[in-house]
C-alpha angles and dihedrals in degrees: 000000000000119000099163103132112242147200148194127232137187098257083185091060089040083056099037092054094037086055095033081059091046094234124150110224084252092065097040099046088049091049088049090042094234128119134256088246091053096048096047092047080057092055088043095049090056084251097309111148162106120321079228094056092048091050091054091042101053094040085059089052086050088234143126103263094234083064096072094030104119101229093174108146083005112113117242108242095219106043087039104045126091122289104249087051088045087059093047 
């Protein structure tokens, strides 16, 4: 069984930022320190992955991993908490 904690990134953002940079895969996988074969099953598996994976990816990209976290359908905890949390 695999216990091995995931989660899902925005594999458009990954690309938009790879491409916006101007970076072939190549250079990007060597820069996270992941291989070709890891970062193409997370663009297969529609960004689902390690912790791990998503470190070393968005290190590569030189960005903040919730930057490349797909939220989509998730709240935000800031616009849906409670007023007084919203104001902290």
């Amino acid at each position: 069984m695999d216990t091995e904690r995931k989660i899902v990134l925005d594999t458009d953002e990954i690309e938009r930022l790879r491409k916006e940079k101007g970076w072939s895969v190549t250079h990007l996988v060597e820069r996270a320190g992941i291989s070709r074969p890891t970062y193409y099953k997370v663009l297969a598996d529609k960004g689902e992955t390690s912790l791990d994976t998503a470190g070393k990816i968005a290190n590569g990209l030189d960005v903040h991993p919730f930057d490349i976290i797909n939220a989509i359908g998730y709240p935000s905890p800031l616009v849906d908490a409670p007023a007084h949390l919203a104001e902290a």
